[in-house]
TIVOVEX-799023 format. One record per residue: x, y, z of N, C-alpha, C, CB in turn. Coordinates in steps of 0.02 Angstrom, whole numbers, plus 50000, padded with zeros to 5 digits. Glycine has a CB too. Example, Ala and Ser with C-alpha at 12.3 -4.5 7.8 and 13.67 -1.06 7.14 Angstrom:
BEGIN
506604971650390506154977550390506604983550390505654977650452
506424988850354506844994750357506455000250394507044997050286
//
This chain:
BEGIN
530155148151261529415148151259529155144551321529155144751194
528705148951357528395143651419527775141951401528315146651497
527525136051443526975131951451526305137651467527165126251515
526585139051534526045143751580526145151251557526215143251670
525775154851532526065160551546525275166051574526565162951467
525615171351580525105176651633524555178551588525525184651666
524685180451522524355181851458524645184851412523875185051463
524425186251360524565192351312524385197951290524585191451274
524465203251286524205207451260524045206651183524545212151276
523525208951145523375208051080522975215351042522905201351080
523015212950993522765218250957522345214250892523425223450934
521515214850884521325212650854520595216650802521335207950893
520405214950767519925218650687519315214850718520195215350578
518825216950741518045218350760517645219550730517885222150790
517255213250663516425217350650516205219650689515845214350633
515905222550692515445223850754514605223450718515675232850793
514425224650655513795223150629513745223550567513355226550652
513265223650527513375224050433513775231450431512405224650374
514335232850418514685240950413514945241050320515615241750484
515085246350321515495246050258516145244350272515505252250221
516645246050223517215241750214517725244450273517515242250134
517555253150277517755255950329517795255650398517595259150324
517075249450418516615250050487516875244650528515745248950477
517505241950506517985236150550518285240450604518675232050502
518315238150670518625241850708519225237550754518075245450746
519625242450771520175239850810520165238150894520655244750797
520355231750923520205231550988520755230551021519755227151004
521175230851080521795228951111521135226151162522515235251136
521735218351184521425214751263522015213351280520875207251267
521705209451337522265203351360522135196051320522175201551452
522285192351305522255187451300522495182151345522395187451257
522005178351373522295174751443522715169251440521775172151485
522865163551461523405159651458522975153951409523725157451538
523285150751387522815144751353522745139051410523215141051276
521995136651404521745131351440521865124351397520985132851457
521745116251433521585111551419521675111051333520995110751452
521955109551319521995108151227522015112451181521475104951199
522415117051197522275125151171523075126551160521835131551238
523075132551141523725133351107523565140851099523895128351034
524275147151084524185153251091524765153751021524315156751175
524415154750982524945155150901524925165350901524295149850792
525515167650884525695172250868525565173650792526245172350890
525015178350751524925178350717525235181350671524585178350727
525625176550599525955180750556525615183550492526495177550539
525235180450492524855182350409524145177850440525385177550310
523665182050379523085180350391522605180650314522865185150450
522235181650305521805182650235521255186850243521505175950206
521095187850147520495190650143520075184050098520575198850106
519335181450111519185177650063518445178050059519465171250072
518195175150013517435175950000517025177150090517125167149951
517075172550119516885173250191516815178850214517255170650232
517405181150220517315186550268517035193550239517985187650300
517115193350166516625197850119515815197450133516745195350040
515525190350134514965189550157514845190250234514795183850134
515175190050281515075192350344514885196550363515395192650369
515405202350311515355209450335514555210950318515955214950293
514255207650264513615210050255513025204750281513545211850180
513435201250341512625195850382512465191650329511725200850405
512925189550261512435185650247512995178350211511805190350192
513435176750265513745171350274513295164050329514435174650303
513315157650288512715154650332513375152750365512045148350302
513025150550443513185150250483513805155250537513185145550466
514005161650520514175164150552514065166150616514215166050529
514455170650672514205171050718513895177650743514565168550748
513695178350790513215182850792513815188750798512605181750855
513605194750792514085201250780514025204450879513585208850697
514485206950877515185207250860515785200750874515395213150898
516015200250810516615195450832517005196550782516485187550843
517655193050766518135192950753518255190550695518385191250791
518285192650634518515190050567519165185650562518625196050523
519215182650506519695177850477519695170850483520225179250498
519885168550432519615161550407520105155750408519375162050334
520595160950419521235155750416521975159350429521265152050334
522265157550468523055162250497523535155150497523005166950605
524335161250488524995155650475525285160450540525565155250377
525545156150588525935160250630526435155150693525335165550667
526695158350723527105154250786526605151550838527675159450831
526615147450878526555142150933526965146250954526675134150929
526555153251037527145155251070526905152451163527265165251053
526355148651156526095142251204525585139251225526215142251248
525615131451249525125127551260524895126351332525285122151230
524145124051321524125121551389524315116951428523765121051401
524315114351478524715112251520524565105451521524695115451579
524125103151481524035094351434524465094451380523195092351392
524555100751363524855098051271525495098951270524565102851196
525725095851201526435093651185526915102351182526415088151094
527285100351253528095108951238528125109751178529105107651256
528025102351135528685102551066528395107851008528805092851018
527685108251032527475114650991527575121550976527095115351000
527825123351047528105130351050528815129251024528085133751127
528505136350955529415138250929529045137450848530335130050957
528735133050841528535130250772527975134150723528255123150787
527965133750682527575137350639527135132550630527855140250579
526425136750614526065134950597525415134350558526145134650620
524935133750518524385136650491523655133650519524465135850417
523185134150515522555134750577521975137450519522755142150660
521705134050495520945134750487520295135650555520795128050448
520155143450536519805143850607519215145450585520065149050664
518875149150536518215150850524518085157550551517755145850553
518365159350607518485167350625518855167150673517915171850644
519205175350679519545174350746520485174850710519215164650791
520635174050648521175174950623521625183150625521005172550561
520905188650611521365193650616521595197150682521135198050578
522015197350698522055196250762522795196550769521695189950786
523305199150816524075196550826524265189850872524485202550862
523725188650909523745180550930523075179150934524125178251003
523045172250920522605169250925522405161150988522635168850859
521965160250987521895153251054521345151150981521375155351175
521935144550979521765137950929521795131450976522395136950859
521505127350955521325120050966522125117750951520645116350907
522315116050993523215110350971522825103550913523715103651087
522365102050923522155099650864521935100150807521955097850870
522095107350790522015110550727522595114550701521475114650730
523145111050732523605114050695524085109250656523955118250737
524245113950604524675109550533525235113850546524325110050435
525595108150536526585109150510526715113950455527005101150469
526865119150462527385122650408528065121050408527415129750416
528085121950334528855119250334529315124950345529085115650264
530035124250355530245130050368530365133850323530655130050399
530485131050259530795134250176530185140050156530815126350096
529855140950191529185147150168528955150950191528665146250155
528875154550174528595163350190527815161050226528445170050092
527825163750262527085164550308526595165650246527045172450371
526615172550220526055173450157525955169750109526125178350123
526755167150080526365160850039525935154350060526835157750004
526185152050123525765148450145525055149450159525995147050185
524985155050173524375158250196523685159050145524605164950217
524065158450084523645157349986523455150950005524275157049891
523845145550031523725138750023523215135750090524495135150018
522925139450158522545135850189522125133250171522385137550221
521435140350192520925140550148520895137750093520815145350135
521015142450032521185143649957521455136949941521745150049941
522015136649959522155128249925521955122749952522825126149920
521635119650038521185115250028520705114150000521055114350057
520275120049998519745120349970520025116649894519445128049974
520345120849871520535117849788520725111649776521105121149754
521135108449848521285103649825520775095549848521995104249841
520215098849879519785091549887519195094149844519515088549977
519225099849812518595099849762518855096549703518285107649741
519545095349682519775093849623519895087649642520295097649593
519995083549689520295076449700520095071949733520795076249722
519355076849782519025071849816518375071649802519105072349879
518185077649777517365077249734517445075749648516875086349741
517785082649646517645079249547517955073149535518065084349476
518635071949579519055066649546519145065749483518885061249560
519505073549455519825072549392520355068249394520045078349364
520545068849304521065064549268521465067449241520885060749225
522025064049218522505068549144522005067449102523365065049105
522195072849052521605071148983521105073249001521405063948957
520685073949067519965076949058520105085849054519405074449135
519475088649059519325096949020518835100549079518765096348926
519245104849108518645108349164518855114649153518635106249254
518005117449193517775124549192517725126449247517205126149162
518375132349265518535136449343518095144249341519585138449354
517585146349371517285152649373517755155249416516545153249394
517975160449402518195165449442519005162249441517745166249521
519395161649388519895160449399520545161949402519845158249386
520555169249418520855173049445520905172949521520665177849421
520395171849565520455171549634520725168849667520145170849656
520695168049729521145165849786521095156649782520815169649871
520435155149770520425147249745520595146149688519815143849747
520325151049624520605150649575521115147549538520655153949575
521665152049565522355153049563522675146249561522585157149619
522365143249624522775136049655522395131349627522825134449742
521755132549606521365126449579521755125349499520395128349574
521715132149470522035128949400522765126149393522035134449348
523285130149446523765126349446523795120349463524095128449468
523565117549529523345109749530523065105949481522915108749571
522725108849440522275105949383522815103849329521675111949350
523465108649307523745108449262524315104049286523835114349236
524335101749335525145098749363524795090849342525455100549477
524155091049357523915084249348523625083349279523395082549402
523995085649233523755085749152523175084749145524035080949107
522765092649167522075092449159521975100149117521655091549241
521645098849081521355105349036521135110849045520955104649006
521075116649061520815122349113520475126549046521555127449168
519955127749071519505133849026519295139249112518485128848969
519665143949093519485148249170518925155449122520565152749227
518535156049198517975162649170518335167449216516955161849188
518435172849190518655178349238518445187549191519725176549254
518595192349205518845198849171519115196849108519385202849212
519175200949071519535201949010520335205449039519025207548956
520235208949102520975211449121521405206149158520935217749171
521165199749170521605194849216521735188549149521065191449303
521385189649090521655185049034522235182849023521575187048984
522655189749003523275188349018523725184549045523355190749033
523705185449112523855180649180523555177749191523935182149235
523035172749164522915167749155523255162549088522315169149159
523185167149046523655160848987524165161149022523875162648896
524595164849051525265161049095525325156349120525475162849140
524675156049130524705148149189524355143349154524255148549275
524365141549090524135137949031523445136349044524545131549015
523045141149047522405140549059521895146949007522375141249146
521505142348953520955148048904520505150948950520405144148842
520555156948905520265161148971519495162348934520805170248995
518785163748962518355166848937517935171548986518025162448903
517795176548950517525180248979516845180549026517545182848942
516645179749076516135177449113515425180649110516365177649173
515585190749095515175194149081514945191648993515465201349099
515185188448974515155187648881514315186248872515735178948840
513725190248828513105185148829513225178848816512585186748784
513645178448771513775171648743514125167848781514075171548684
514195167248833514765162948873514825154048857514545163948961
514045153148865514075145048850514165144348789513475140848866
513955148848744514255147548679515325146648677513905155448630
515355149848687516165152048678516325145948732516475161848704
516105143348790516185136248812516375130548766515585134348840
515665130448728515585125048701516175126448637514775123548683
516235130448617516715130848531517285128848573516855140348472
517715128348647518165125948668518075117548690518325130448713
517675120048694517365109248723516605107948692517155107548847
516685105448637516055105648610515835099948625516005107148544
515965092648665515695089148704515465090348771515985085348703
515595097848787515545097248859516135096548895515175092048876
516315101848980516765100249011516645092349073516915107449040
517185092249096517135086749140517035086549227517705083549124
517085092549213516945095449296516825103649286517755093949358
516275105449343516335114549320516275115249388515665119549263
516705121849427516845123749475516535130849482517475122849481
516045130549544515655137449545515545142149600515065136349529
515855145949592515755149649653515275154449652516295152549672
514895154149588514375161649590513775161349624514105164049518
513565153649628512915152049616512385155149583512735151149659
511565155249595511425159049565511035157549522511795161449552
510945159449443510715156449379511505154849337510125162849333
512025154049383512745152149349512945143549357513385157049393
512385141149421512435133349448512155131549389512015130449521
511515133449357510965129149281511585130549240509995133949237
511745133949238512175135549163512915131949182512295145849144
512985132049232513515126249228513395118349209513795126049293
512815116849244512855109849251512445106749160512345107549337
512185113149129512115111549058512675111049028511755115849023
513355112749043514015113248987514355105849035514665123448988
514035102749073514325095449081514465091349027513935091549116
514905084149029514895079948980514455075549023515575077348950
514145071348969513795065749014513585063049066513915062849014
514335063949098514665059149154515095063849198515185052749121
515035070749189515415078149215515105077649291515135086949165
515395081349325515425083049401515285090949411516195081049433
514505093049433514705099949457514775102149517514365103949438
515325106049533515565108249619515475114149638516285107549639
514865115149671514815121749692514795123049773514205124349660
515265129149777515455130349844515625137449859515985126249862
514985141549829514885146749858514375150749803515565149949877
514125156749823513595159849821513685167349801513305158849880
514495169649766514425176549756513945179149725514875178849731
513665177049699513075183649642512645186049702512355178949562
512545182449776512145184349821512385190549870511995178449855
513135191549866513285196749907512885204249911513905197749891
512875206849833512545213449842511835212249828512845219149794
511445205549855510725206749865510435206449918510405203549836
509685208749909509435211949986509125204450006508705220049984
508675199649975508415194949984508695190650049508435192249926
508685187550079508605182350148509225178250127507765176650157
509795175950133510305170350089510155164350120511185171350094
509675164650188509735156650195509245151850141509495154750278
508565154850132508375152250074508535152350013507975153050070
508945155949992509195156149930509705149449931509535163549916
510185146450003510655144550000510165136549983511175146650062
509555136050025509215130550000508925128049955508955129650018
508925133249917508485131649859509035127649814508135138949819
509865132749803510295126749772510305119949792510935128149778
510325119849853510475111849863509695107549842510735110249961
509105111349870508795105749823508915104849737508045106949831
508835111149699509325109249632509645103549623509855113349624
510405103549670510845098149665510605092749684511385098749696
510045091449734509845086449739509425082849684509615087049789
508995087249658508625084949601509035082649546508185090049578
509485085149536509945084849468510265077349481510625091849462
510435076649543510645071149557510385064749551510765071749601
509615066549551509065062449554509045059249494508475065749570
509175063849447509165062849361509465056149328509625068949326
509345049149317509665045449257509845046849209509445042049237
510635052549217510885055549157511765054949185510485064349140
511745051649228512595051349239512925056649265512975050449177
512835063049273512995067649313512955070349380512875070349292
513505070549417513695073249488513485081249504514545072649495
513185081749545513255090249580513225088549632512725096549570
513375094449684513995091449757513965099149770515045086749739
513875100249843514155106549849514585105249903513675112249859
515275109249908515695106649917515695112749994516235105549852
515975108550050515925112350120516535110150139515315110650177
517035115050157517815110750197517705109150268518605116050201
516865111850289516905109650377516445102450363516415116850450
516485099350302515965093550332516235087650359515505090850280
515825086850403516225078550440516805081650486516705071750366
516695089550501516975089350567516955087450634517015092650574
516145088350654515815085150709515535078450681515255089850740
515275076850621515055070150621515835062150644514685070050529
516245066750586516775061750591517625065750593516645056350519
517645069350642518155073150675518705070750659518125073450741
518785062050671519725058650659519635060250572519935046250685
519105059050557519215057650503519545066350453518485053550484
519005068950462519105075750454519675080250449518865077750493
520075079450518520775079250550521205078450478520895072150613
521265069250487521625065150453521835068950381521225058650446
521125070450353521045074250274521455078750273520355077950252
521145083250319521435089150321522365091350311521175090850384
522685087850368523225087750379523555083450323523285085950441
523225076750290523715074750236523655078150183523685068250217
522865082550157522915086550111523315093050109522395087450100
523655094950167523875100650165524465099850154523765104250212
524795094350191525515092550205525475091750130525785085750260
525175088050060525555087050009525315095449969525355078649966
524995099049996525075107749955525825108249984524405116149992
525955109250064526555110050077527075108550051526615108650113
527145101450014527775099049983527765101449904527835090349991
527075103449892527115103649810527395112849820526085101449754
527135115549877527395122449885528415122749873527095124949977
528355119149921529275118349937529875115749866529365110550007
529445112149826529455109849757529385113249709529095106149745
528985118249724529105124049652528505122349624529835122749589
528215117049630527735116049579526895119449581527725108549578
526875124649663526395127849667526785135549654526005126049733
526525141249628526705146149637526205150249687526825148349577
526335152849733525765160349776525755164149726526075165849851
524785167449708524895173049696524345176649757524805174249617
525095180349798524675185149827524685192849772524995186349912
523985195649780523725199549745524085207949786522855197549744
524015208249846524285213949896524425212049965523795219649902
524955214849996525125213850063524765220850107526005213050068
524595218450190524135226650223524305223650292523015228650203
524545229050306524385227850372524165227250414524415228450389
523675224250469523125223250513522725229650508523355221650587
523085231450534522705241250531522445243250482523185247850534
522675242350410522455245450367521895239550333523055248450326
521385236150375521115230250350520625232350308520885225650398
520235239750345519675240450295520125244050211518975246950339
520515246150202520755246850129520925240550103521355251250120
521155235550134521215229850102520475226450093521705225650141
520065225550113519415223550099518975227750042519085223850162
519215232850036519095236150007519335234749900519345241050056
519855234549923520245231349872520095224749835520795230549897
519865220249892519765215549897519055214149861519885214349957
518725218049853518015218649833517845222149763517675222549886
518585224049757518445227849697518425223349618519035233649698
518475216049630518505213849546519205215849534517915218249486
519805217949549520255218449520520855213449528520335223749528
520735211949580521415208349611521465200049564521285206949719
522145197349566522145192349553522665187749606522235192749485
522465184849626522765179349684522235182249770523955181349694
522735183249808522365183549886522705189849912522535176049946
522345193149941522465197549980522695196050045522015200649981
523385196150079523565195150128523585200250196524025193150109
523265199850239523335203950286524155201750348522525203350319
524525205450364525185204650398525175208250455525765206550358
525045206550523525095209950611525715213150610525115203750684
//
């Protein structure tokens, strides 16, 4: 592996504007040598996740302006750095939270955004655990700060956070009530988690006959009129974590005010002398405010998914494997309510 090199050729997946699932397009470049603190990772696996679902339709906050480059997060080789950074990188695997710019066969990452893979693992399983399992694992350990013995409520827990949130939940003798389909029930009691139905009218009812005090944390990805109805099935002293906005995908309305109106909610709720937390939970915060710090999180939260991966004690569920090319059928798939775990995209 060299330091300097002339460039690469690449091959990379292009929004180009709100399209359907079909309207991703394919680009070959060069990719030039990496500059000053940069790094050129060979991309092995990549994802599909709420993000880039909302991208495709403009209504992800803060995205970038169209056309650019999807993916949220890639596992791949260090094939070289720039001519400040450490040789010892090239050769090594790695995974890279990027926000876009993943699908792609190489990518130019920050040498300071890259995490250690171990060698005992498959690119794709790791690839369940960037995104998907940080996220899961500082909504469960650094906001709710569950316990053994406490009782929480996962929306959507079949999904790509899903998946890893309830297993984390259950390793740490915590109680799981997951909302999903009636067709992912199943495979959910596998993973010792009551399942209820999310479409049910009665949902908070059938909540409460499982926790009739109330859960201790509720995890939300719908937002919506699903944030009130969560933070009513709290206990007392419950935590609600919301960190994302699906019920907003197939609407026409503006999402940046919609995205404000929750947080004043959470703010008000917060306001309340009733003992209850709401938090909406962001994995980029305190990147630019407090960067070492950020870093620091990041990399020790991942490194212990990594070891609990290598341990057996996480399982991957990827849902389908696709190949770069075939991205718009995998998005496609991906959108359909059926899948359970993550959709992996493979260069």
């Amino acid at each position: 592996m060299s330091k300097a090199v002339a460039g690469f050729p690449i091959s990379e997946i292009v929004l180009p504007g709100v399209v359907g699932t079909g309207g991703l397009i394919r680009r070959d470049r060069n990719l030039p040598r990496p500059g000053a603190g940069r790094a050129i990772v060979r991309v092995e696996a990549s994802g599909i996740s709420f993000a880039e679902r909302a991208m495709r339709r403009g209504r992800y906050p803060g995205q970038p302006k169209f056309p650019f480059v999807p993916g949220y997060d890639l596992v791949g080789i260090v094939v070289a750095v720039g001519a400040d950074a450490d040789a010892g990188w090239c050769g090594t695997r790695v995974a890279v939270l990027t926000k876009t710019g993943g699908w792609a066969t190489h990518a130019n990452v920050s040498v300071d955004d890259l995490l250690p893979v171990p060698d005992a693992v498959s690119p794709a399983e790791v690839e369940t655990l960037v995104v998907n399992g940080i996220t899961a694992w500082q909504m469960l350990h650094r906001e709710a700060r569950v316990a053994a013995g406490q009782t929480i409520l996962v929306h959507g827990a079949n999904g790509g956070v899903g998946t890893n949130l309830v297993q984390l939940a259950k390793h740490a003798g915590v109680r799981v009530i997951g909302s999903a389909s009636p067709r992912h029930h199943d495979a959910l009691r596998a993973l010792g988690v009551e399942p209820v139905d999310y479409d049910d009218p009665d949902f908070a009812a059938r909540v409460r006959l499982l926790a009739p005090l109330g859960v201790d944390a509720v995890f939300d990805h719908i937002g919506g009129a699903s944030v009130s109805r969560s933070y009513r099935l709290l206990t007392p002293r419950g935590t609600l974590v919301s960190y994302a906005m699906a019920s907003s995908l197939r609407e026409t309305t503006p999402m940046i005010p919609q995205f404000f109106r929750l947080l004043a909610n959470l703010m008000w709720w917060n306001a309340l002398p009733n003992g209850r937390k709401a938090v909406f939970y962001n994995i980029w915060q305190g990147r630019h405010t407090r960067p070492k710090t950020f870093r620091a999180n990041l990399r020790r939260d991942f490194a212990k998914l990594m070891e609990m991966l290598v341990d057996g004690v996480l399982t991957p569920h990827i849902a389908a494997r696709f190949p770069l090319d075939d991205v718009g059928a995998a998005m496609e798939l991906a959108e359909s309510g059926t899948v359970h775990g993550k959709i992996v995209l493979t260069p």
